[in-house]
C-alpha positions in Angstrom: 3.7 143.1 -45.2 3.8 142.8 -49.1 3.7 146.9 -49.2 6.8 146.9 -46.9 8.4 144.4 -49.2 7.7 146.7 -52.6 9.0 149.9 -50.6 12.9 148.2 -49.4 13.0 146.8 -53.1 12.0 150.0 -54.4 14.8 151.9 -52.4 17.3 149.3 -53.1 17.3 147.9 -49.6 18.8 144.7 -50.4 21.3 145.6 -52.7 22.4 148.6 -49.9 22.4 145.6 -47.1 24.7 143.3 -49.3 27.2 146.4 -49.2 27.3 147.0 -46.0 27.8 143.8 -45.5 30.8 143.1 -47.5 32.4 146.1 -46.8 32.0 145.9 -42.7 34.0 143.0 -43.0 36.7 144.1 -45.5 37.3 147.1 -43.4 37.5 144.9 -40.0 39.7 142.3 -41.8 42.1 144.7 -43.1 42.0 146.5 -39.6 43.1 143.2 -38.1 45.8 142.2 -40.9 46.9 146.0 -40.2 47.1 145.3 -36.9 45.0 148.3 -35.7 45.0 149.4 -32.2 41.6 148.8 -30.3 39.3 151.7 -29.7 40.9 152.9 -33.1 37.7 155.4 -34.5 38.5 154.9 -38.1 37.6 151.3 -39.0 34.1 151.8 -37.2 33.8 155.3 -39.1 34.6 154.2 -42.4 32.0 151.0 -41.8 29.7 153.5 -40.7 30.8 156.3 -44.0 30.2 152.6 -46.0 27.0 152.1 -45.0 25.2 155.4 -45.5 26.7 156.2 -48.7 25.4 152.5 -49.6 21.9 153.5 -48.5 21.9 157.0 -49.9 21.0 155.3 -53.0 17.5 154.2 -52.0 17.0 157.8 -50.9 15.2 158.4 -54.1 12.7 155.9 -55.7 12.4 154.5 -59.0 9.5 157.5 -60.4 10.3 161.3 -58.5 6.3 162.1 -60.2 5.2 159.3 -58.4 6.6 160.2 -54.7 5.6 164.1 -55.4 1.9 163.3 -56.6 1.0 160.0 -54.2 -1.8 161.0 -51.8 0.1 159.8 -49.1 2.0 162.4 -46.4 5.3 161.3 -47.6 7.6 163.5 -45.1 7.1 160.9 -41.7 8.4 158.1 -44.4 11.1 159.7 -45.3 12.1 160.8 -42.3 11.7 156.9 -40.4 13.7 155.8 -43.8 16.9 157.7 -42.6 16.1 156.7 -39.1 15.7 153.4 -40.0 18.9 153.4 -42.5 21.3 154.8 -39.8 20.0 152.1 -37.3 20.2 149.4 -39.5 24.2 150.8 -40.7 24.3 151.7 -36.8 24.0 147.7 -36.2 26.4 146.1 -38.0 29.4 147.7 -36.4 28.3 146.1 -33.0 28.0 142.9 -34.7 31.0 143.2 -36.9 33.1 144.0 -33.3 31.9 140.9 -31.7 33.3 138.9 -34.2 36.7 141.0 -34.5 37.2 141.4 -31.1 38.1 144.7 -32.0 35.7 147.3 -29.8 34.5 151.0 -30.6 32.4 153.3 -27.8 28.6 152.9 -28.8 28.9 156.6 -27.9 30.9 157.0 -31.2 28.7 154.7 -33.2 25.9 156.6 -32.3 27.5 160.2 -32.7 28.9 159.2 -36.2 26.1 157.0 -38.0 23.6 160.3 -36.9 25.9 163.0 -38.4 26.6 160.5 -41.7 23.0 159.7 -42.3 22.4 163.6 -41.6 24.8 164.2 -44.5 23.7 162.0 -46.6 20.2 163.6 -46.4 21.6 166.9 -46.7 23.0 165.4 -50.5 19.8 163.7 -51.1 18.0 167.2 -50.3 20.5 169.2 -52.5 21.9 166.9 -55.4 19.4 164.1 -55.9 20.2 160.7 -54.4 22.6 159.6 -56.9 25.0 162.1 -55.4 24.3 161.9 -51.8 27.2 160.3 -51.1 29.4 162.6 -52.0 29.1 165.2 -48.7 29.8 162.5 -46.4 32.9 161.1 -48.7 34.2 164.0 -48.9 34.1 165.5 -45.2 35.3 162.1 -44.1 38.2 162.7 -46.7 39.0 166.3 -44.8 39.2 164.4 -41.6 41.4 162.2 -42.7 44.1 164.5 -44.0 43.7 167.3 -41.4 46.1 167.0 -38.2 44.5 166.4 -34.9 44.1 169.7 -33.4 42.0 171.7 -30.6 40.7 174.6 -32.3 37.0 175.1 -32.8 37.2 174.9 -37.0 39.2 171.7 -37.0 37.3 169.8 -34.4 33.9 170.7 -36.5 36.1 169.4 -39.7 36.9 166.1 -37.9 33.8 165.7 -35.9 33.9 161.6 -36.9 37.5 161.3 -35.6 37.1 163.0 -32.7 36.8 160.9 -29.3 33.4 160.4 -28.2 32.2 163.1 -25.8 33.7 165.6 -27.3 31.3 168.7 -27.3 32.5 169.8 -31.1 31.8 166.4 -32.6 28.7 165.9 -30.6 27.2 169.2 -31.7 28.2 168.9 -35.1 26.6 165.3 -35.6 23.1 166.4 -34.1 23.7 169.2 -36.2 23.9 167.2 -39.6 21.4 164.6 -38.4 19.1 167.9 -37.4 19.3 169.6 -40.7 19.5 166.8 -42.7 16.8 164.4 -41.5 14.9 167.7 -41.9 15.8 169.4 -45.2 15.1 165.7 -46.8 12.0 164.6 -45.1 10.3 167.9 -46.1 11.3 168.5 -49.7 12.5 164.8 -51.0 15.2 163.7 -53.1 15.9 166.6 -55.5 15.5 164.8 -59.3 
């Protein structure tokens, strides 16, 4: 179990946990002091946004030579450590909602945590893990300042807003999570 220990500190586990933490119940409190309706997507979405941009920072460990020369097979880890990352984020919104009393679908949970963590690979991939969360902080930015609408283009745009079962946001969530979970399992954290 020690070797499990040294690997969450390594990719900041704890400190990612504390923030999700603290900012699960921020959101939820000023949901309720807002008055939010239930069933409202946005306070689960940005929990969920929260949460994977706290753990894109443990995407990366402390020495990029070390992960690329270790004579382990490194791709299976990284790809349960953004499994593991979006179940872990995908958790504390249940929790969080018992306490609140404010409900989201576990459909939209699911949906969103998969196509977050799928970002947040795709910037771990790309920019190195100290920008990963910009792609999902961004994108949820779009959705938030696009109007509702039924086109194709703007249901991809705001996939996380979108109710759950809707075939656009769906698609593009497996999509992310897909590429993502992919793209960063096989090549690593760009330095």
């Amino acid at each position: 179990m020690r070797w499990l220990t040294l690997y969450a500190r390594s990719r900041r586990v704890p400190a990612a946990l504390a923030v999700v933490a603290v900012g699960a119940v921020a959101v939820w409190t000023l949901a309720r002091l807002g008055g939010g309706l239930p069933g409202d997507p946005l306070p689960s979405t940005l929990v969920l946004a929260a949460g994977a941009t706290a753990f894109s920072a443990g995407l990366a460990g402390q020495d990029h030579a070390l992960d690329r020369t270790a004579a382990i097979r490194w791709w299976p880890r990284r790809a349960a450590h953004v499994l593991l990352c979006g179940v872990v984020v995908g958790a504390v919104v249940p929790a969080v909602q018992v306490v609140s009393g404010q409900p989201a679908a576990p459909a939209l949970v699911v949906r969103n945590i998969a196509g977050l963590m799928g970002l947040v690979a795709v910037g771990a991939a790309c920019w190195g893990a100290q920008f990963a969360w910009v792609l999902p902080f961004v994108w949820l930015s779009f959705a938030f300042v696009l109007p509702p609408a039924t086109d194709p283009a703007t249901q991809v745009l705001t996939w996380m807003l979108l109710p759950p079962g809707t075939a656009a946001g769906t698609w593009t969530a497996l999509t992310l999570a897909a590429v993502g979970t992919t793209a960063y399992a096989t090549t690593g954290p760009r330095r």
